[in-house]
C-alpha positions in Angstrom: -65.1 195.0 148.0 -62.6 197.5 148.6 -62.5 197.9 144.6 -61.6 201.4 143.7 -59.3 201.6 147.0 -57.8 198.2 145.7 -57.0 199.6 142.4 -55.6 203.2 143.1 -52.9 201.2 146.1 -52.3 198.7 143.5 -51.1 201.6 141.2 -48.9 203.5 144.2 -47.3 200.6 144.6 -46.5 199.5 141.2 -44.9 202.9 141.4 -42.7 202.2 143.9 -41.4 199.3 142.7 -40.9 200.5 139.2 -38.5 202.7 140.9 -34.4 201.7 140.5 -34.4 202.9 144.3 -36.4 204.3 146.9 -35.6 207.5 148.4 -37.2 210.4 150.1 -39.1 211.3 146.8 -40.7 208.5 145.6 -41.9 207.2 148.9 -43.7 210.2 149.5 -45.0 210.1 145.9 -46.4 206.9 146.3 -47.5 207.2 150.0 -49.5 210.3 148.5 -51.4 208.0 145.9 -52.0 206.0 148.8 -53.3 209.0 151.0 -55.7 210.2 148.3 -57.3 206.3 147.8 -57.8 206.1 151.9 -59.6 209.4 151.8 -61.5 208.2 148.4 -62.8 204.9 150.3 -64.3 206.8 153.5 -61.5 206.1 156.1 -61.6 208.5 158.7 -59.4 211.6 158.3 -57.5 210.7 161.5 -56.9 207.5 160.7 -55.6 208.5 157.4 -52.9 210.8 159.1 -51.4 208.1 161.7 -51.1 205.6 158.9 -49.5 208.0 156.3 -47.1 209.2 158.7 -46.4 205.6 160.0 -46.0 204.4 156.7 -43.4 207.8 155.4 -41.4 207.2 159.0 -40.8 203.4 158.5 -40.3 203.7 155.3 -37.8 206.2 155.3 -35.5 204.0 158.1 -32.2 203.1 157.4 -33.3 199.5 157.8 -35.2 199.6 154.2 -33.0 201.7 152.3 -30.2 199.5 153.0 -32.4 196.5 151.6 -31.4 194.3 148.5 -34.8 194.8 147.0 -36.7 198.6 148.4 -39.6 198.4 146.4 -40.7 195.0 147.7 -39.5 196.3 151.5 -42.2 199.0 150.8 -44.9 196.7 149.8 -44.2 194.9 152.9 -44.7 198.1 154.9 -47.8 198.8 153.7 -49.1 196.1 154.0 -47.9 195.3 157.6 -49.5 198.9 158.1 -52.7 198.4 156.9 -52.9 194.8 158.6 -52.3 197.2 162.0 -55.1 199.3 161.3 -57.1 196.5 160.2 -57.0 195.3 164.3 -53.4 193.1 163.6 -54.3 189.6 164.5 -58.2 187.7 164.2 -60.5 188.4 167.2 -62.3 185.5 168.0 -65.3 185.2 170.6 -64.6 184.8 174.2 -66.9 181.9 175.4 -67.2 180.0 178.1 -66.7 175.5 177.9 -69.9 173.9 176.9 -70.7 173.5 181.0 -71.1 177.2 181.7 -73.8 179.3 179.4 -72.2 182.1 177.5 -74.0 184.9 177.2 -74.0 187.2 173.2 -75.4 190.7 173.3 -75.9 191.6 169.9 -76.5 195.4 170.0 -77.0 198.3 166.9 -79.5 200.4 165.4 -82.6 199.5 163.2 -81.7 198.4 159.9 -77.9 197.5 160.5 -78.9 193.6 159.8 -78.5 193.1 163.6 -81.7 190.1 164.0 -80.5 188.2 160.8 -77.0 188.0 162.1 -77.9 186.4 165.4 -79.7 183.8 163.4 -76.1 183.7 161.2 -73.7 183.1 164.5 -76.1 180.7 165.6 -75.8 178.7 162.9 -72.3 179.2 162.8 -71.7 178.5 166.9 -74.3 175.4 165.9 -71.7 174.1 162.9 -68.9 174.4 165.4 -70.6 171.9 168.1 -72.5 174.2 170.2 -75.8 174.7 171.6 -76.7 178.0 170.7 -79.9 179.6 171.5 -81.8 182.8 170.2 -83.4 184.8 172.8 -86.2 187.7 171.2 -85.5 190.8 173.5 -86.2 193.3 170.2 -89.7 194.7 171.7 -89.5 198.0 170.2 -89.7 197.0 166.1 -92.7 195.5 165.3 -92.9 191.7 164.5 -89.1 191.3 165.5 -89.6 188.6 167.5 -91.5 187.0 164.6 -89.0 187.8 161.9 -86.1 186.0 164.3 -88.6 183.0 164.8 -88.7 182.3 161.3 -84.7 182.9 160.5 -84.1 180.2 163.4 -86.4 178.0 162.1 -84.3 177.8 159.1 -80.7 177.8 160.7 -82.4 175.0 162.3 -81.7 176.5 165.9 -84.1 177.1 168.7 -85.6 180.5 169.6 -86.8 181.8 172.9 -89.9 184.7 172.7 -92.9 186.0 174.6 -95.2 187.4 173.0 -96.6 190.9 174.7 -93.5 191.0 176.7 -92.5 194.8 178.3 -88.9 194.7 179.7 -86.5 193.0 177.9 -84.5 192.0 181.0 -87.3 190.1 182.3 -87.3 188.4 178.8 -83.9 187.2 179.4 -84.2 185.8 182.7 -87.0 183.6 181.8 -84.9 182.6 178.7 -82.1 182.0 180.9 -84.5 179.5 183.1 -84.9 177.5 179.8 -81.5 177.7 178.3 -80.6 176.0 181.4 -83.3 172.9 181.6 -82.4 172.6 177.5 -78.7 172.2 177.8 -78.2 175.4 175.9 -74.5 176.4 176.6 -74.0 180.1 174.4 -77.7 182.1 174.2 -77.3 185.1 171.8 -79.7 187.9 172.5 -81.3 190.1 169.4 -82.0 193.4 171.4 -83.8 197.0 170.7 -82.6 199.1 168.4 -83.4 203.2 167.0 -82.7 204.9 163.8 -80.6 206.8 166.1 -78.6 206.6 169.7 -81.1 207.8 172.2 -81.1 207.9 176.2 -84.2 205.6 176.0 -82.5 202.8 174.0 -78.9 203.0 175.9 -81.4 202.8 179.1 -83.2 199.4 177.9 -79.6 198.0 177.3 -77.7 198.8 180.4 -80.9 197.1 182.2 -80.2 194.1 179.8 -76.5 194.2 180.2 -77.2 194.0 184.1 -79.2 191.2 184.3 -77.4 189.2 181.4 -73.8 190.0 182.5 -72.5 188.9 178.9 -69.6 187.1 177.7 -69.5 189.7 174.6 -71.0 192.7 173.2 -71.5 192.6 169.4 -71.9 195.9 167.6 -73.6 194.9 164.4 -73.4 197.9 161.4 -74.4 198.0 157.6 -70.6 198.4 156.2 -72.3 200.6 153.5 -72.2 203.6 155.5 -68.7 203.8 156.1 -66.8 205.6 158.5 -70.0 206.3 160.6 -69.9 203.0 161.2 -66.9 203.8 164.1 -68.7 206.9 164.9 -71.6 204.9 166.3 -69.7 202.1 167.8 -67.9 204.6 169.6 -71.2 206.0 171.0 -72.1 202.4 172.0 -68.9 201.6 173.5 -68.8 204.2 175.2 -72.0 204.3 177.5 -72.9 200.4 177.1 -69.1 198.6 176.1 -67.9 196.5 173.7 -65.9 193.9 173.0 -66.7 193.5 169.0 -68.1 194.6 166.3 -69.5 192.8 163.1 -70.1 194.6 159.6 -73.1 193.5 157.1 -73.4 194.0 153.6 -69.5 193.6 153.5 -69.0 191.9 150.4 -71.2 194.8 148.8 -68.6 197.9 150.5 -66.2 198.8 147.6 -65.1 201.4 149.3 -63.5 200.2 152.8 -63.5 203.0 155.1 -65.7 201.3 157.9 -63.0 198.1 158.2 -60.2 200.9 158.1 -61.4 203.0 160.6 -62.9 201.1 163.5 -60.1 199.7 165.2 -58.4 203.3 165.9 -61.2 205.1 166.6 -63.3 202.5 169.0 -60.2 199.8 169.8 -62.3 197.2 169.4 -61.9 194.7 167.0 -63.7 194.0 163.7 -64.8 190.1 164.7 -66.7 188.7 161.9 -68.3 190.2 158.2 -71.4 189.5 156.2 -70.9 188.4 152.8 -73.7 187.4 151.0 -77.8 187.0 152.0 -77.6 183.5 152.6 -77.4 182.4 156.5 -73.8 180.6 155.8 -72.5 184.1 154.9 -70.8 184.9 157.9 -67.0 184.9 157.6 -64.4 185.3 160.8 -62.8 188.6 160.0 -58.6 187.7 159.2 -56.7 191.1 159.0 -54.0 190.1 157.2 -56.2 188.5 154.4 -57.9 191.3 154.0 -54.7 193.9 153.9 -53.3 191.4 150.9 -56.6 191.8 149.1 -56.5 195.2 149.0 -52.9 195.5 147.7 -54.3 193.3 145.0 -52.6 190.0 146.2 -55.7 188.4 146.8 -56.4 185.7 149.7 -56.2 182.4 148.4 -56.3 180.6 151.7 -60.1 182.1 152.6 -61.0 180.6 149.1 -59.6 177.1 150.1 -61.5 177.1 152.9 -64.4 178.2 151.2 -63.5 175.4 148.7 -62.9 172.4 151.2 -66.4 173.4 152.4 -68.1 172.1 149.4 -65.7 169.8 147.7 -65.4 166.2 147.9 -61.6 165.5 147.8 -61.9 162.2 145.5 -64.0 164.3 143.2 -61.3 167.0 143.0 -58.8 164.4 142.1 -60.4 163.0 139.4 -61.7 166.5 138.0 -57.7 167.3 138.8 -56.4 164.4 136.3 -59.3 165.5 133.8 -58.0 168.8 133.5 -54.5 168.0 132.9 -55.6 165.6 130.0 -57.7 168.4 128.8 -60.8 165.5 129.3 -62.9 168.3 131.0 -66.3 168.4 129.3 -69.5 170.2 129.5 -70.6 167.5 132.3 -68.2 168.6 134.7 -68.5 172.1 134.1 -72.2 171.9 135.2 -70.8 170.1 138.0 -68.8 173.1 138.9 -71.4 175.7 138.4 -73.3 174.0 141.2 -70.3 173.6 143.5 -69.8 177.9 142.9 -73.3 178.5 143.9 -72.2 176.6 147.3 -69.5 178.8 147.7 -71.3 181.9 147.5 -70.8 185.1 145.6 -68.7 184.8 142.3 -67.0 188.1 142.3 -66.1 188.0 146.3 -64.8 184.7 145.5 -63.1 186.0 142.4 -61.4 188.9 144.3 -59.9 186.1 146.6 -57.5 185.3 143.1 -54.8 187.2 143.2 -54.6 189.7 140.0 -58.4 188.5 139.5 -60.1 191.6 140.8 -63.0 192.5 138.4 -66.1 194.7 138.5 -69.8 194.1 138.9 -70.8 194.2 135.4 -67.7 191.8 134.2 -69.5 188.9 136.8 -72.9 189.8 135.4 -71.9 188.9 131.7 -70.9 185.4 132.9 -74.7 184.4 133.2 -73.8 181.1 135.1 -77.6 180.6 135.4 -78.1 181.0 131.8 -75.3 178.4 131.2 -76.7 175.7 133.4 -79.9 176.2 131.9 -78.1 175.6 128.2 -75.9 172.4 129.3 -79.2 171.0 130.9 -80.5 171.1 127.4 -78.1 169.1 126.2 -78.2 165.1 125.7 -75.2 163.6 127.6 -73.5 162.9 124.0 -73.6 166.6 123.6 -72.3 167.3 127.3 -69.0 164.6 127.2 -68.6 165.8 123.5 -69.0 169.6 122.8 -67.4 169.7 118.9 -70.1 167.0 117.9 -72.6 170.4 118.4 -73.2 171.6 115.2 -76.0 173.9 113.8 -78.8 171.8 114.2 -77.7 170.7 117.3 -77.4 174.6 118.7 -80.8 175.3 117.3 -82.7 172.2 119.6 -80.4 173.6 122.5 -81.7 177.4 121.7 -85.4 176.6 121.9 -85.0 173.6 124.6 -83.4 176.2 127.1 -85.5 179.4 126.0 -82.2 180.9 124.6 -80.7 182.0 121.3 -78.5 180.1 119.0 -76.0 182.9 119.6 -76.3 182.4 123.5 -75.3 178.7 122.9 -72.3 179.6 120.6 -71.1 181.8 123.2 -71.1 179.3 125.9 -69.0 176.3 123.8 -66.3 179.2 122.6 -66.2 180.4 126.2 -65.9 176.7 127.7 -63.0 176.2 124.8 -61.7 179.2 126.0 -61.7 178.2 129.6 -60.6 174.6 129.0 -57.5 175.8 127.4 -57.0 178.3 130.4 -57.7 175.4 132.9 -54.4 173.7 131.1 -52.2 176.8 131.8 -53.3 177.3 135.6 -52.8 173.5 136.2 -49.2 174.2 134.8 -49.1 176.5 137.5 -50.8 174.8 140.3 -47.8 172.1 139.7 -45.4 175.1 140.5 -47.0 175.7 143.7 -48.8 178.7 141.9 -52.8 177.8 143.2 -53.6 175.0 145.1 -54.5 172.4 143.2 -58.4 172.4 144.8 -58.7 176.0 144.0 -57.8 175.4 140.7 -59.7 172.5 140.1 -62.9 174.1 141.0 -62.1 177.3 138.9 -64.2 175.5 136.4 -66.9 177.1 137.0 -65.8 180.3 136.3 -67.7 180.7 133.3 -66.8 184.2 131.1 -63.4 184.7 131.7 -61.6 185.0 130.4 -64.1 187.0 127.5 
């Protein structure tokens, strides 16, 4: 996400820094570059102003250009700046104690991803250590009630629906009656949506809002569209309220200017972000992690969480002491592909490195699935041993995994490769570089470096 916008700040500020001092000049220079990437990524033109003249005023203080280091003093504005814009500190969900039911409106248009979200904040709510409960009040789109039944069913959460039902409202009250004889305490309401804002939608939802008197409002938008993203949260603020919004398909928007607009132009906070198809893939939205990714700094402490997740801490030790001994063999490297397909998407995870931001097509040459199939081919000799893999030995491999001979080449010079890069980053992790889980699960990233 946020690629080309990531790349063209990195570059402003590289400027900056490269500079012996900062003065009038250069800081408009490089706020420029900046300027040009913000209207590149679909940030509202508005938005764009406030922050550019923000960012010129501040910078321009007596305060900075008195500092030791300038250039680092205006990396620290920008990003303080775009961490404002961003909504400043992380908006979490105002619920009530598990004795009182809390009440989740999730609200948007057809297509934003709105039904498959509920089923994702249930599960999440669920992880946490509360009841959640998904209530079908989507009577206008055609098997909605169907589609949520079978999502829940997988989160493993229950789901509330009548078939034939008319008024949503009435929907909910019934629902209510069996949230409270099931010891549900948060329900989360999938409601109506249009492929547009309409009188007869915003109707159906103030009824709703009425007789549900929620805890929170959830806008839920398709990130892809970008800035019309705050346009339409306005428009829903405005006649129904909000207190939240949450953006799909945000692992897939390399531009940014949804995130970067909808805080100034609704004022209501970005709460959580979609990243990835599977029902795990919703991620509390942090601010300030995602101002230092897009200054290219990355946001190493998202990926240890994402890491403690999955990891088994004895495990990581050992695989730890293996690396440093350069002992880490094919084995283990399967090991770690299987731990990454846990952790979700490789390149969002990737763009979490700092100074590892790469594109589409560089994760797509590091077939991971082709490389498990390989190493499964393998006898365990062959996996705790990769230089006893000679020609003969490739050849099996080839037609045991349905691959070529070159295929299988590739893999044991890029796991040579990586070993001997493994070696340098534990050097590092030592240093207080990477923590020293992060880097022991960087295994799997098969392909780099190529």
């Amino acid at each position: 996400m946020f690629d080309t916008l990531t790349n063209t700040v990195s570059d402003a500020l590289r400027f900056a820094q490269g500079k012996s001092s900062i003065n009038e000049k250069n800081i408009n220079e490089a706020v420029e570059k900046i300027k040009m990437a913000l209207l590149e990524a679909d940030v509202n033109l508005r938005v764009v102003r406030r922050f550019v003249n923000q960012t010129v005023e501040e910078a321009l203080g007596e305060k900075v250009l008195r500092a030791v280091d300038p250039g680092q003093q205006f990396v620290k504005i920008v990003h303080d700046k775009l961490c404002a814009f961003l909504g400043g500190e992380k908006a979490g969900l105002a619920l009530k104690g598990p004795d009182t039911i809390s009440v989740i409106l999730m609200l948007g248009l057809q297509g934003s991803g709105k039904t498959t979200t509920s089923a994702k904040l249930a599960l999440k709510l669920k992880n946490e250590g509360r009841k959640p409960l998904l209530v079908a009040c989507d009577l206008v789109r055609p098997a909605a009630a169907e589609q949520l039944a079978v999502i829940a069913d997988k989160a493993g959460v229950p789901v509330y629906r009548e078939d034939g039902a008319g008024e949503a409202a009435a929907v909910y009250k019934n629902a209510r009656l069996f949230a409270q004889r099931n010891g549900v305490d948060t329900m989360i309401v999938d409601t109506s949506g249009r492929l547009h804002v309409d009188a007869e939608m915003m109707a159906e939802l103030a009824r709703l809002k009425a007789a549900a008197k929620p805890d929170e409002l959830l806008f839920v938008s398709d990130a892809m569209i970008g800035q019309t993203v705050a346009d339409v949260a306005k428009a829903f603020d405005g006649q129904i309220g909000l207190t939240g919004v949450i953006l799909t398909k945000f692992d897939s928007d390399t531009r940014g200017g949804a995130a970067l607009s909808l805080k100034t132009v609704t004022g209501k906070p970005l709460k959580f972000i979609g990243t990835g198809e599977k029902l795990e893939d919703l991620d509390v939205f942090y601010p300030d992690r995602t101002a230092s990714r897009i200054l290219g700094m990355g946001d190493v402490v998202s990926l240890v969480e994402k890491a403690r997740q999955v990891i088994d801490e004895k495990e990581a030790a050992v695989l730890q002491r293996k690396i440093e001994k350069e002992n880490f063999t094919l084995e283990d490297y399967l090991s770690q592909l299987q731990a990454v397909k846990k952790m979700g998407a490789m390149k969002a995870m990737l763009d979490m490195i700092p100074g590892m931001q790469v594109s589409e097509d560089d994760v797509e040459k590091a077939d991971l699935k082709t490389h498990e199939v390989i190493i499964n081919s393998m006898t365990k000799k062959e996996r705790a041993n990769h230089l006893i893999i000679g020609p003969a030995r490739r050849t099996r491999i080839a037609r045991g995994s349905g691959t070529s001979v070159a295929e299988v080449s590739r893999l044991i010079k890029k796991f040579e490769k990586m070993r001997a890069m493994m070696k340098k980053m534990s050097r590092f992790s030592k240093k207080g570089v990477l923590p020293n889980d992060i880097m022991a699960r960087m295994g799997g990233r098969s392909g780099f470096p190529h």
